[in-house]
N, CA and C atoms of all chains as a GROMACS GRO file, in nm:
protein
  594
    1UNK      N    1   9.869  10.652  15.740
    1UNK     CA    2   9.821  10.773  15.807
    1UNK      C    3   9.668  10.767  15.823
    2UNK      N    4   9.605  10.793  15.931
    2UNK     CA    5   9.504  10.789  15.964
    2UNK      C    6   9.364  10.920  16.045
    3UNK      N    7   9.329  10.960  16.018
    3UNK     CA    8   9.268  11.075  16.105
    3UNK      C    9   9.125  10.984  16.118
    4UNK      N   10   9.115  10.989  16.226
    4UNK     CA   11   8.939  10.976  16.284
    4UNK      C   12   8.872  11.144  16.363
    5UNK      N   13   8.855  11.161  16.298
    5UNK     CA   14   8.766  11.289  16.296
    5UNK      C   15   8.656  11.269  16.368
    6UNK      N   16   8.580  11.328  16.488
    6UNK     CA   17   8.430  11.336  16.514
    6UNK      C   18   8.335  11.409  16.398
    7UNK      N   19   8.210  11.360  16.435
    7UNK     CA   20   8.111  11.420  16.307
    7UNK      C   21   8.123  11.567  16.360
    8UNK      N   22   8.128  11.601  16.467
    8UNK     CA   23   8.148  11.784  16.493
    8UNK      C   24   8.280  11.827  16.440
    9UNK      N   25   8.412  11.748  16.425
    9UNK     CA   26   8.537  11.770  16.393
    9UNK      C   27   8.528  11.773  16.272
   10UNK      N   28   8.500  11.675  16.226
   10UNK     CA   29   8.428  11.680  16.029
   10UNK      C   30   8.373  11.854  15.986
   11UNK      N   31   8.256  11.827  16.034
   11UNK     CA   32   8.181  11.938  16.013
   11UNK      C   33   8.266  12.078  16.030
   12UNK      N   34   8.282  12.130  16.138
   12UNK     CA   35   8.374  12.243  16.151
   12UNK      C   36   8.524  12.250  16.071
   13UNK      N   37   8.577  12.087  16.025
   13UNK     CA   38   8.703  12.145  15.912
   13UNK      C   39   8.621  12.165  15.814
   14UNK      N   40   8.531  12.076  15.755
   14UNK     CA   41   8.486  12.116  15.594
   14UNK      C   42   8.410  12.262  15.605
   15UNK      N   43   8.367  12.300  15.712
   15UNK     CA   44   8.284  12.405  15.658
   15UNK      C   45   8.377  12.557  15.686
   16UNK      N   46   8.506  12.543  15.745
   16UNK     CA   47   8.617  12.623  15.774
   16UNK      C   48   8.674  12.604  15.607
   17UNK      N   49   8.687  12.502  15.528
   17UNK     CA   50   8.778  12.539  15.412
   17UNK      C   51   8.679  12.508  15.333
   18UNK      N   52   8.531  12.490  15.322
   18UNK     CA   53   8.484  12.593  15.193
   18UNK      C   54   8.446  12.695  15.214
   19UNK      N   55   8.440  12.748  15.342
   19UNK     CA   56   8.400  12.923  15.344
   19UNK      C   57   8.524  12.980  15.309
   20UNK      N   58   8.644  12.928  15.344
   20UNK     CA   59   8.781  13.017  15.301
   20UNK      C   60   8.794  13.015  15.135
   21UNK      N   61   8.813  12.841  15.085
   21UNK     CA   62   8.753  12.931  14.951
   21UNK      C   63   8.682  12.946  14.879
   22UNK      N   64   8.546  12.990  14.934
   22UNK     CA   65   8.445  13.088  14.859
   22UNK      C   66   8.496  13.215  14.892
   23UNK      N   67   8.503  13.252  15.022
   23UNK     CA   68   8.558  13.372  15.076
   23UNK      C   69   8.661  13.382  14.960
   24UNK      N   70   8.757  13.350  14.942
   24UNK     CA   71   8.842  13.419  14.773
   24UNK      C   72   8.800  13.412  14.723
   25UNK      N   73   8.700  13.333  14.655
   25UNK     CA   74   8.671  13.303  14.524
   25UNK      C   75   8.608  13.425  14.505
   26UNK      N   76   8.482  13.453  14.546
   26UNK     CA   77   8.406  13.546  14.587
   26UNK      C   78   8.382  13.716  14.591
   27UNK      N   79   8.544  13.720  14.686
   27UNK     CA   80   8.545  13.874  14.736
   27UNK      C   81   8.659  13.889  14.719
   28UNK      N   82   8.708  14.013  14.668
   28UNK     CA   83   8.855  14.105  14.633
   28UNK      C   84   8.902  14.175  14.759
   29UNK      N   85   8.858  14.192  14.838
   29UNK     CA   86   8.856  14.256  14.942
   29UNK      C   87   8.903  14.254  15.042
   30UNK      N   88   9.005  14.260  15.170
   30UNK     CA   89   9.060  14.156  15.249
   30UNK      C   90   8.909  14.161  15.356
   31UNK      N   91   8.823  14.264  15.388
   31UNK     CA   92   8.753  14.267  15.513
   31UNK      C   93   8.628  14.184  15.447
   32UNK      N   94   8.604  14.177  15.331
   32UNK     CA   95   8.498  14.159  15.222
   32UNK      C   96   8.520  13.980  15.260
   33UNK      N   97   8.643  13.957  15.247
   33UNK     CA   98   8.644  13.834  15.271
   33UNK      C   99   8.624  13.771  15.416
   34UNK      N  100   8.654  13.843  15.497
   34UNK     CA  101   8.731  13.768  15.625
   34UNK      C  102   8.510  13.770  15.661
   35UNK      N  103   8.451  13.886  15.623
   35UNK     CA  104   8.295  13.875  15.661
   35UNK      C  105   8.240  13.735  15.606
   36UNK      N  106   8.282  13.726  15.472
   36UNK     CA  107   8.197  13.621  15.437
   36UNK      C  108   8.212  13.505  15.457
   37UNK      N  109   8.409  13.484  15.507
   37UNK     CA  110   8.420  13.380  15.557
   37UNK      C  111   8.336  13.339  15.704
   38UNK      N  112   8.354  13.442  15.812
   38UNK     CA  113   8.282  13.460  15.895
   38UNK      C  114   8.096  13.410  15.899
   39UNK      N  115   8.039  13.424  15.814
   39UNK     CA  116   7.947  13.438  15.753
   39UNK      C  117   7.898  13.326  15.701
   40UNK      N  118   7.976  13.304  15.646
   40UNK     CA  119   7.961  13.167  15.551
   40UNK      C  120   7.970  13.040  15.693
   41UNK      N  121   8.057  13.017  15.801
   41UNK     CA  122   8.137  12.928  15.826
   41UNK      C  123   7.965  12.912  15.958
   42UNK      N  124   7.970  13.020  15.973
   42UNK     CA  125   7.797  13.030  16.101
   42UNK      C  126   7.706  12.976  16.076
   43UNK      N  127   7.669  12.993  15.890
   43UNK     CA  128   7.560  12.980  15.829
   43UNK      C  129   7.562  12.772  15.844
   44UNK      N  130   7.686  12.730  15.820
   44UNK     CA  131   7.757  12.586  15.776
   44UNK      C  132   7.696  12.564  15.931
   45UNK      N  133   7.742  12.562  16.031
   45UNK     CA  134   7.745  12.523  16.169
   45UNK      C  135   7.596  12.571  16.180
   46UNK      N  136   7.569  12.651  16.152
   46UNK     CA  137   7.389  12.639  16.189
   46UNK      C  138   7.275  12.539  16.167
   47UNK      N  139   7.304  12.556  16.021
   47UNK     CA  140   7.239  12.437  15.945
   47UNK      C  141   7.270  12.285  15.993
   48UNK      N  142   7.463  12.280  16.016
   48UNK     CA  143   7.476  12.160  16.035
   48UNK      C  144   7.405  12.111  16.176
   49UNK      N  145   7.397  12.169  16.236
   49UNK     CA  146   7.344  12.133  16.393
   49UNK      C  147   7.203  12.137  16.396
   50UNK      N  148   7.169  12.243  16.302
   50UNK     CA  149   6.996  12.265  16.331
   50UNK      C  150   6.962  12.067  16.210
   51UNK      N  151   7.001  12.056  16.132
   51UNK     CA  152   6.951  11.950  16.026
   51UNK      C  153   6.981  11.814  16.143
   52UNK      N  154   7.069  11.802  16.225
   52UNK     CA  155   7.116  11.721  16.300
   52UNK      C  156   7.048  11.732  16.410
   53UNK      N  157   6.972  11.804  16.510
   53UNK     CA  158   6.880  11.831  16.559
   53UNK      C  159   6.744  11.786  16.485
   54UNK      N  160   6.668  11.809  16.382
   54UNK     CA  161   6.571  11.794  16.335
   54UNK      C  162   6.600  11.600  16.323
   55UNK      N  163   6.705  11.591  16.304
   55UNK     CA  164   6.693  11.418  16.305
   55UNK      C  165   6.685  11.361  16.410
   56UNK      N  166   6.687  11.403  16.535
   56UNK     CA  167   6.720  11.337  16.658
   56UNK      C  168   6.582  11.265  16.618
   57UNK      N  169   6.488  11.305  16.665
   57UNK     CA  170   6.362  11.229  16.680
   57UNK      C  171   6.357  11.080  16.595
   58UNK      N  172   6.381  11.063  16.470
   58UNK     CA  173   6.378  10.957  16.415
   58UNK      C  174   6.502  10.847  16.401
   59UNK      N  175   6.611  10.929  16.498
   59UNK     CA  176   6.759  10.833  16.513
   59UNK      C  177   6.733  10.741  16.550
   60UNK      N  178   6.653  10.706  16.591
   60UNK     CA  179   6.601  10.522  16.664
   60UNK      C  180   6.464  10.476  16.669
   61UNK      N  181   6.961  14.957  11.212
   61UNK     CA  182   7.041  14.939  11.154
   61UNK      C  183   7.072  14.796  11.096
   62UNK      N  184   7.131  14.768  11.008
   62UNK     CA  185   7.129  14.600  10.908
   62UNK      C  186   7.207  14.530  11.061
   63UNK      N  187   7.192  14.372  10.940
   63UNK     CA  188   7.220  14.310  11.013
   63UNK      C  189   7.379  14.312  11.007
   64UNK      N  190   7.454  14.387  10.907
   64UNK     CA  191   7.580  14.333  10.898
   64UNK      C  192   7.651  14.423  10.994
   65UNK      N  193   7.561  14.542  10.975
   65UNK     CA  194   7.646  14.628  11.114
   65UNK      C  195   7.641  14.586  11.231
   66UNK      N  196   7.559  14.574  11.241
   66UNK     CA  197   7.539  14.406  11.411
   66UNK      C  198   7.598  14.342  11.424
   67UNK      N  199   7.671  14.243  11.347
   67UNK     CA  200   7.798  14.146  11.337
   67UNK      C  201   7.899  14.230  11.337
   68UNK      N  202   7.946  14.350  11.275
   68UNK     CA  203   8.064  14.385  11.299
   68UNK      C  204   8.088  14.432  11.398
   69UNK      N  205   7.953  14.439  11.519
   69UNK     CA  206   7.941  14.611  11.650
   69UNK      C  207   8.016  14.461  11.742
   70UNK      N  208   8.019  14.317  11.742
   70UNK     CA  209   8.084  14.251  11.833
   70UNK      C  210   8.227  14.230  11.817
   71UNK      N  211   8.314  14.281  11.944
   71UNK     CA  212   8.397  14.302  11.940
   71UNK      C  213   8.478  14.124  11.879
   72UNK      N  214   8.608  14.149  11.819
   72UNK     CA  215   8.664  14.032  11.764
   72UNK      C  216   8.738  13.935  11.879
   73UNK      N  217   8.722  13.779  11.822
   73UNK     CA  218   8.742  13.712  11.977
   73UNK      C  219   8.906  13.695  11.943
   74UNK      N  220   8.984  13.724  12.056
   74UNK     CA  221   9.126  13.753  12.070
   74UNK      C  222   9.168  13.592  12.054
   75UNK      N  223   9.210  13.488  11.956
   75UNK     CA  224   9.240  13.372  12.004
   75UNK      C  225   9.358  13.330  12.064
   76UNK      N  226   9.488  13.428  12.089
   76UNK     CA  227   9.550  13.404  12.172
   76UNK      C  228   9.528  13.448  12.317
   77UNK      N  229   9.472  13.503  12.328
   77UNK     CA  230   9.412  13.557  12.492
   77UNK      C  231   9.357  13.448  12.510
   78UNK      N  232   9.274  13.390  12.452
   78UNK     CA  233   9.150  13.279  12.468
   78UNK      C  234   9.251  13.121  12.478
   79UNK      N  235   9.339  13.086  12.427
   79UNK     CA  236   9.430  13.007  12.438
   79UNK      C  237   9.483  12.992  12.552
   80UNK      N  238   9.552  13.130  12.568
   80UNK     CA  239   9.600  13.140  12.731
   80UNK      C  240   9.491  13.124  12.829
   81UNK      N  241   9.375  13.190  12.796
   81UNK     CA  242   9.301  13.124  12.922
   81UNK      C  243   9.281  12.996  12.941
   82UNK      N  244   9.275  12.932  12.821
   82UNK     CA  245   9.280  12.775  12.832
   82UNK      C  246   9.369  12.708  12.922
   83UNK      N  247   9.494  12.747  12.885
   83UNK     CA  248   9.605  12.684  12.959
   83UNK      C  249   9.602  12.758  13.101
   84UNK      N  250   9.562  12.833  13.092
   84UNK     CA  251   9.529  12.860  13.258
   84UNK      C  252   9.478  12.778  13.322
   85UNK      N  253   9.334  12.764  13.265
   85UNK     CA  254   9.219  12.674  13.326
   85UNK      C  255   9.290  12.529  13.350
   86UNK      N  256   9.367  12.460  13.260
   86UNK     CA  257   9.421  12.367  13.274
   86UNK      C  258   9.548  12.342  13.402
   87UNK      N  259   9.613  12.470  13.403
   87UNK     CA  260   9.756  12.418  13.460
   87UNK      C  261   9.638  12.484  13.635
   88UNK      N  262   9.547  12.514  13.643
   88UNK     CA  263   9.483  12.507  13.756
   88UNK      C  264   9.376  12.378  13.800
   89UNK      N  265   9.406  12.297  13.675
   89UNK     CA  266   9.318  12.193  13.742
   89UNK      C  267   9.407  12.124  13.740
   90UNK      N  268   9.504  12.098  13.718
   90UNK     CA  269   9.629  11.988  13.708
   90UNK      C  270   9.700  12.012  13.874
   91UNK      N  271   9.711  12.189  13.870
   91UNK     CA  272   9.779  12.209  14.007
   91UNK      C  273   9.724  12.296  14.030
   92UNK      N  274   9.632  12.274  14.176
   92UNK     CA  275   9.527  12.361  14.241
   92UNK      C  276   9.588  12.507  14.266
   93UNK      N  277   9.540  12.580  14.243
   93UNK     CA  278   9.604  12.699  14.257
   93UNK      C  279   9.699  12.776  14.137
   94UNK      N  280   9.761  12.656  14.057
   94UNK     CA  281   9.862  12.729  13.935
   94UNK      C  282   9.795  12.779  13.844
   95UNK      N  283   9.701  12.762  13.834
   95UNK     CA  284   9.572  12.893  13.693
   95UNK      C  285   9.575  13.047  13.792
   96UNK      N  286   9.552  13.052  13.888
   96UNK     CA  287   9.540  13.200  13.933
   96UNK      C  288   9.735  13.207  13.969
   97UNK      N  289   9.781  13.125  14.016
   97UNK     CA  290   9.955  13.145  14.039
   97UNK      C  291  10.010  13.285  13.917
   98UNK      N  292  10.010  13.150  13.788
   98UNK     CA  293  10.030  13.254  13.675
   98UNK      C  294   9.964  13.354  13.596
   99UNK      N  295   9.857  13.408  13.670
   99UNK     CA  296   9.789  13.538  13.642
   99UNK      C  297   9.856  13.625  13.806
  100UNK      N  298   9.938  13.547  13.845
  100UNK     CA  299   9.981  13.659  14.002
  100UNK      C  300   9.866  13.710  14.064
  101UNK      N  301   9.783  13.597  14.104
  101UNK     CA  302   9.716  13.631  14.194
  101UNK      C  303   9.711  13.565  14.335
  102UNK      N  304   9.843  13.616  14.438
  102UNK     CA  305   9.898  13.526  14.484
  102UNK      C  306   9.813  13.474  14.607
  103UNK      N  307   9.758  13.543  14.654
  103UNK     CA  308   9.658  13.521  14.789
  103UNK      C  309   9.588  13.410  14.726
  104UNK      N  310   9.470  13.407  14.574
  104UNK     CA  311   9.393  13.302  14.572
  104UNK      C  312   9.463  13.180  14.559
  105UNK      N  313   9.570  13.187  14.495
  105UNK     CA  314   9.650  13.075  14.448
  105UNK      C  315   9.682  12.962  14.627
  106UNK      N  316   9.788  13.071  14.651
  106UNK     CA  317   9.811  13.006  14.753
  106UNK      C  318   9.645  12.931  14.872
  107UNK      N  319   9.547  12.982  14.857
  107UNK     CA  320   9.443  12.966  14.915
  107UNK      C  321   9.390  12.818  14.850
  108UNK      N  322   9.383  12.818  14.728
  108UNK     CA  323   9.296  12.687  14.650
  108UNK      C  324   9.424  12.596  14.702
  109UNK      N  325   9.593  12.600  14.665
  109UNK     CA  326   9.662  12.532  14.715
  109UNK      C  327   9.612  12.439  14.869
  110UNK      N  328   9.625  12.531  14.918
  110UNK     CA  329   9.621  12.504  15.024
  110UNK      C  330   9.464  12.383  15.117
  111UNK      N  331   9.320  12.515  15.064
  111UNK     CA  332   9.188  12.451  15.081
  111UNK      C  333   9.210  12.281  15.013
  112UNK      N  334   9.226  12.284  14.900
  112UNK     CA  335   9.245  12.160  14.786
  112UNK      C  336   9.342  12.064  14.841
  113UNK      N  337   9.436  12.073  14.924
  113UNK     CA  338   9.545  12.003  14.938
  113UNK      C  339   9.507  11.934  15.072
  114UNK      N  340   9.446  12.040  15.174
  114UNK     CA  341   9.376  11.924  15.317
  114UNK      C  342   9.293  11.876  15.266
  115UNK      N  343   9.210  11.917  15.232
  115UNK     CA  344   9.082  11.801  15.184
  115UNK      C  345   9.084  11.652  15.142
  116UNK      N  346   9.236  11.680  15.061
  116UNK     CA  347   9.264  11.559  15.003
  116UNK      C  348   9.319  11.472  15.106
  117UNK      N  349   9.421  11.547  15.160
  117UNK     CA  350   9.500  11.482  15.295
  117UNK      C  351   9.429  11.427  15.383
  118UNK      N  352   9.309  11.517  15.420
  118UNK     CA  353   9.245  11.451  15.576
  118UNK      C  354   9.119  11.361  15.454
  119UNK      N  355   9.122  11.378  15.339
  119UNK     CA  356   8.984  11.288  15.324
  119UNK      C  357   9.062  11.154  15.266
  120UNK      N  358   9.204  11.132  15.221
  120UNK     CA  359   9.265  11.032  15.203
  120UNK      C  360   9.304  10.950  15.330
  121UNK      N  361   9.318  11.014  15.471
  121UNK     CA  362   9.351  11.003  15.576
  121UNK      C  363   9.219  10.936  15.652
  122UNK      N  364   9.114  11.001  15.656
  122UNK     CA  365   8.989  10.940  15.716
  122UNK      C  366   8.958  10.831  15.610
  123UNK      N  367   9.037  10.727  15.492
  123UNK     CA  368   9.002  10.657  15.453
  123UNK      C  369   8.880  10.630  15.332
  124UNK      N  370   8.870  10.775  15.291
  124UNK     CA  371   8.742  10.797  15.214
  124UNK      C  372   8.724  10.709  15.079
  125UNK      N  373   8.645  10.700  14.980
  125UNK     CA  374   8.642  10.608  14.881
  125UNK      C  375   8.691  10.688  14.774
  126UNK      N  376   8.817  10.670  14.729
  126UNK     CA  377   8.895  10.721  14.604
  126UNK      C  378   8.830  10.608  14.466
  127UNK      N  379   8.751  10.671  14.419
  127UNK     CA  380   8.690  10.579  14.313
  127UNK      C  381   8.805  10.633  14.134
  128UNK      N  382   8.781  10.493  14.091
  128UNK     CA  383   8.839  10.528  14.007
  128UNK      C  384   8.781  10.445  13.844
  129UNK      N  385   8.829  10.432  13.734
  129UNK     CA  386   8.764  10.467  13.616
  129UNK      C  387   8.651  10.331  13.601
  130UNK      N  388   8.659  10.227  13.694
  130UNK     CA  389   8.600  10.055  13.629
  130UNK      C  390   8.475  10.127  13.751
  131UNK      N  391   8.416  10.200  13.769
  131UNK     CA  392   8.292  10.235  13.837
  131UNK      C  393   8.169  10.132  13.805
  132UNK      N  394   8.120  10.058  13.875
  132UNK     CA  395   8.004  10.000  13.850
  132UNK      C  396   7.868  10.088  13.764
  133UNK      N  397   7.847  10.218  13.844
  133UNK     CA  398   7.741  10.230  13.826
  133UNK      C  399   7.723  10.406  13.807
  134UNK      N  400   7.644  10.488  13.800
  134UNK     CA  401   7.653  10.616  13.761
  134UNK      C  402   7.700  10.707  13.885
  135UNK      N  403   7.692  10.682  13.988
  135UNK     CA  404   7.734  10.712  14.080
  135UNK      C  405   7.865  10.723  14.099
  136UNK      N  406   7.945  10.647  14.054
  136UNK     CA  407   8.057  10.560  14.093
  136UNK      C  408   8.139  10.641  13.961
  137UNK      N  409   8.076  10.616  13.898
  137UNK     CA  410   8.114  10.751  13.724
  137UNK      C  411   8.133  10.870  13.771
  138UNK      N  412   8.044  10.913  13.838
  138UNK     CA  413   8.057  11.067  13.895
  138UNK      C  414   8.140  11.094  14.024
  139UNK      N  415   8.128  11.005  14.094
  139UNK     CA  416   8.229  11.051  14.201
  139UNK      C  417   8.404  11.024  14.143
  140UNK      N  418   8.435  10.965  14.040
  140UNK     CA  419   8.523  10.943  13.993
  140UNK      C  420   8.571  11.084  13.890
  141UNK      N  421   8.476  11.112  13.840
  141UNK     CA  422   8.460  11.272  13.741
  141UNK      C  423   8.498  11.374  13.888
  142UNK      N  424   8.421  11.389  14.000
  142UNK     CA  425   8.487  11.467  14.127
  142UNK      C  426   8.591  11.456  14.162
  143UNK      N  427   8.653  11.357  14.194
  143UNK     CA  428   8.762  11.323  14.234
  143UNK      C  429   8.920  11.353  14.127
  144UNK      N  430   8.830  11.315  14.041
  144UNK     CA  431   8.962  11.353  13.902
  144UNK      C  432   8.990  11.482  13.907
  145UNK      N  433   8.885  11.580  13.958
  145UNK     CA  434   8.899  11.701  13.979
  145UNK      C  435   9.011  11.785  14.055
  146UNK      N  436   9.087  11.674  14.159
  146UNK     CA  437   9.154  11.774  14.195
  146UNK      C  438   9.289  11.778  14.129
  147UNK      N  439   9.320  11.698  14.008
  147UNK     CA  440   9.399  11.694  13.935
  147UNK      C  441   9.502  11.651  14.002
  148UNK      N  442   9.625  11.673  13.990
  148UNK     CA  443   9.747  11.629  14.072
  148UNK      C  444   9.743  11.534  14.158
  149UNK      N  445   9.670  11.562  14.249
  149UNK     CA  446   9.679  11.557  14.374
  149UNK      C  447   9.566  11.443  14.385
  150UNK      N  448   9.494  11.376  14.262
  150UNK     CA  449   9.478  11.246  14.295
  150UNK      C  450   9.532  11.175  14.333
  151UNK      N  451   9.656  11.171  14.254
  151UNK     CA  452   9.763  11.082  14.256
  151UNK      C  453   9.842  11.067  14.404
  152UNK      N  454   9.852  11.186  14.467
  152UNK     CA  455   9.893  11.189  14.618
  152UNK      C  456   9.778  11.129  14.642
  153UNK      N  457   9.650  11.117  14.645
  153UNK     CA  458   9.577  11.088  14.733
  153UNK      C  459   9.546  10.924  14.712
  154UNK      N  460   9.611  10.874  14.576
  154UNK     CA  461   9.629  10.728  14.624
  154UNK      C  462   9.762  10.679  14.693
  155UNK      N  463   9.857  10.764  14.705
  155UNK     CA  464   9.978  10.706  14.738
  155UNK      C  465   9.909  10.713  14.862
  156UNK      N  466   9.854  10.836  14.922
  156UNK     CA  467   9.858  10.826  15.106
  156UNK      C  468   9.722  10.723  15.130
  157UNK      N  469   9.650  10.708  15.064
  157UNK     CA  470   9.559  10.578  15.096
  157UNK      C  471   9.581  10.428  15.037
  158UNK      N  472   9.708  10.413  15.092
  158UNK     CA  473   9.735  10.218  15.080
  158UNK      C  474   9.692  10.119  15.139
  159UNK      N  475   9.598  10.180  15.230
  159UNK     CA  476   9.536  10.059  15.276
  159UNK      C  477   9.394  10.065  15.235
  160UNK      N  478   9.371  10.154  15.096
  160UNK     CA  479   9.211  10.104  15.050
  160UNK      C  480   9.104  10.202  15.149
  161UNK      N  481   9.004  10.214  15.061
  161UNK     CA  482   8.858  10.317  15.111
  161UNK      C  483   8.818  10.218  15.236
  162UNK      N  484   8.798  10.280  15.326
  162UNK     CA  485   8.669  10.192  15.456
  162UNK      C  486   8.569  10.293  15.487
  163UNK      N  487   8.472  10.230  15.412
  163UNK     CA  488   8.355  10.314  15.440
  163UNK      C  489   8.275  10.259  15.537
  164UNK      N  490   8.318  10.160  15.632
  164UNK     CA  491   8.235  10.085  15.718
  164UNK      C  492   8.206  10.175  15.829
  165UNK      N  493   8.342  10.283  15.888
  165UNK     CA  494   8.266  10.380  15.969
  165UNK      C  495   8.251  10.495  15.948
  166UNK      N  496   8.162  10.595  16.024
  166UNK     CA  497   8.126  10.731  15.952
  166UNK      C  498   8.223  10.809  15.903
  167UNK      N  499   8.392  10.824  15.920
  167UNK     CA  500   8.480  10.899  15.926
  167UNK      C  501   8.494  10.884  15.791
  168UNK      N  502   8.515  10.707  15.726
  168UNK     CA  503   8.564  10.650  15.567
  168UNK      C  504   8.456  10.740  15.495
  169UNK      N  505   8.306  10.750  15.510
  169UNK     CA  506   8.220  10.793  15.499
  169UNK      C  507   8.279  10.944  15.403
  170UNK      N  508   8.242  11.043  15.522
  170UNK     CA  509   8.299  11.189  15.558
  170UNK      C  510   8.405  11.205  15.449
  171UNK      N  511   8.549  11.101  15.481
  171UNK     CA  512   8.658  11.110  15.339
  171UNK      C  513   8.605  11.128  15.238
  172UNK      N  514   8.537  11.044  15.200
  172UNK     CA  515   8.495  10.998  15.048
  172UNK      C  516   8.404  11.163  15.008
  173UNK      N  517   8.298  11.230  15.117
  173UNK     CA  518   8.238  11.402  15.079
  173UNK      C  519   8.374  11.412  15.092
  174UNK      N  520   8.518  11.458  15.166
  174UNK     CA  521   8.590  11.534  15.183
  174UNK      C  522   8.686  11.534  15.012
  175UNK      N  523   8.704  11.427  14.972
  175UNK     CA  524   8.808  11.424  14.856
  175UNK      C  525   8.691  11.437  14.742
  176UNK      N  526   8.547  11.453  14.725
  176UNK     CA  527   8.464  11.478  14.638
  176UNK      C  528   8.454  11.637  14.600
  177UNK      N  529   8.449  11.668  14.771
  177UNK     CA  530   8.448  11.805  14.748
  177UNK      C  531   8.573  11.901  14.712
  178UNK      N  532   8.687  11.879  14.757
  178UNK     CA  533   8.803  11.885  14.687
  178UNK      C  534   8.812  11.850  14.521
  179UNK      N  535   8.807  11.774  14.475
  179UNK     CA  536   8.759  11.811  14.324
  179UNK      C  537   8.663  11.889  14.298
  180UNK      N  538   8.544  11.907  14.324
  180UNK     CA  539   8.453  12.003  14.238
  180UNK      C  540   8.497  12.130  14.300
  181UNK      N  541   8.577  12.161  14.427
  181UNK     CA  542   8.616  12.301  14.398
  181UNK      C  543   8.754  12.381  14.330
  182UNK      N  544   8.824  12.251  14.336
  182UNK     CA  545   8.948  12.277  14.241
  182UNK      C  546   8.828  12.286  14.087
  183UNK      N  547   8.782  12.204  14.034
  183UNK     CA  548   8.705  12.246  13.941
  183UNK      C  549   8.678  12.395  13.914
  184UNK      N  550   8.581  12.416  13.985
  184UNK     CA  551   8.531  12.558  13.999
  184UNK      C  552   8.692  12.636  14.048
  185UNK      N  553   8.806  12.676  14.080
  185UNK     CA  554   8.906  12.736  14.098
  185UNK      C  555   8.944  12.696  13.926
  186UNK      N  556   8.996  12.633  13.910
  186UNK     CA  557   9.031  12.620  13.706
  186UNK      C  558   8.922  12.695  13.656
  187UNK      N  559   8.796  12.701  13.687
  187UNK     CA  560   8.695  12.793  13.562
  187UNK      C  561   8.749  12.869  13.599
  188UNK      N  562   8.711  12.933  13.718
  188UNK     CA  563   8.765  13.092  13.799
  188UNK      C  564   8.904  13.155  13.730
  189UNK      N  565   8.971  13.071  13.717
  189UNK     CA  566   9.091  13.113  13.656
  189UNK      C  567   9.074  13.159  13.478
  190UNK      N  568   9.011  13.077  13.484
  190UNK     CA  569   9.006  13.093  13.313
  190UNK      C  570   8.942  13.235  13.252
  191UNK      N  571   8.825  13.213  13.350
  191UNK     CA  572   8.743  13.334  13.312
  191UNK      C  573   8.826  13.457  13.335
  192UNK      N  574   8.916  13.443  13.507
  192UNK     CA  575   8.987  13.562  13.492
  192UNK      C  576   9.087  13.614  13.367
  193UNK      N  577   9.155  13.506  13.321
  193UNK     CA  578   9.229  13.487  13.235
  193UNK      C  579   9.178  13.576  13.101
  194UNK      N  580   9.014  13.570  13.049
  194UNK     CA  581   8.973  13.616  12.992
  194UNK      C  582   8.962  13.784  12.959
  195UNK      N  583   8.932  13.779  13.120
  195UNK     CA  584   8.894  13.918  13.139
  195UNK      C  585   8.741  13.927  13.185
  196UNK      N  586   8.690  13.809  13.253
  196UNK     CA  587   8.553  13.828  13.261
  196UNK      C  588   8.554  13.869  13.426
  197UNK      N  589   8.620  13.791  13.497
  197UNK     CA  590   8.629  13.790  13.633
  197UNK      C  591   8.784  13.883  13.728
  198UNK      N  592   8.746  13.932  13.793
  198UNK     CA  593   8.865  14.027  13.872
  198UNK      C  594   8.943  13.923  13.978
   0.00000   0.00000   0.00000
């Protein structure tokens, strides 16, 4: 079995299942959660793109 | 007030409560999710199940580096301490990787964070449990 994942396909599963569970870990709440998953998963994709952006310049 | 009334004002530590949380903590690092299962907490349970179980799948699947105990070097120690982490489900994660770690392209790469991080949060899900177990955590 094999998955080849893109680095954007990567990025968006891992940062989809640790915001889900922090989001439980976290919050008792069902809306408490679904925010921070929300929250959490923006913060992941921000960073990941903005840190990946800041590298372009020195990729070559 | 003395000191002996100070020692007695802390409440006494329950050692069968404290036992059971043990075996909580344990039967949740053995099986992701079974420390909160048997406190019926069925949403998280099923959730660590679940988070813990792709990780392993797609990071055994993208070929990641399943390190194991003859580690060269401290690195190799610790990603092996992560990985042990997800308890059980190491063991699935060498059956579904028979053809060996390839870290030659970025994906083998990616596996090797994906099944790292899958242990240290089954990790952290076994404390979580325990503590609930205690009574420290809701």
């Amino acid at each position: 079995m094999k998955f080849h994942l893109s680095h954007l396909q990567a990025m968006l599963l891992f940062g989809l299942l640790i915001s889900i569970a922090f989001g439980f870990l976290s919050r008792r709440r069902a809306l408490d959660r679904v925010k921070y998953i929300a929250w959490s998963l923006l913060l992941f994709l921000l960073f990941g793109i903005g840190i990946g952006w800041a590298m372009y310049p020195f990729s070559r | 007030m003395t000191d002996e009334a100070q020692i007695a004002a802390v409440p006494p530590v329950d050692s069968k409560r404290e036992a059971r949380a043990i075996a909580f903590g344990i039967a949740g690092w053995l099986v992701p999710g079974l420390g909160h299962a048997l406190q019926r907490m069925w949403g998280r349970a099923i959730t660590f199940f679940g988070v813990v179980g792709v990780l392993v799948f797609v990071g055994a699947g993208m070929r990641g580096n399943l390190f194991n105990s003859q580690g060269g070097d401290a690195f190799a120690t610790l990603g092996y301490v992560a990985d042990l982490g997800t308890g059980g489900f190491y063991l699935l994660a060498k059956y579904i990787e028979v053809g060996g770690p390839d870290v030659s392209h970025a994906y083998g790469d990616y596996g090797t964070r994906f099944l790292a991080a899958a242990g240290v949060l089954n990790l952290l899900a076994a404390l979580h449990a325990y503590e609930a177990a205690r009574g420290r955590k809701g």
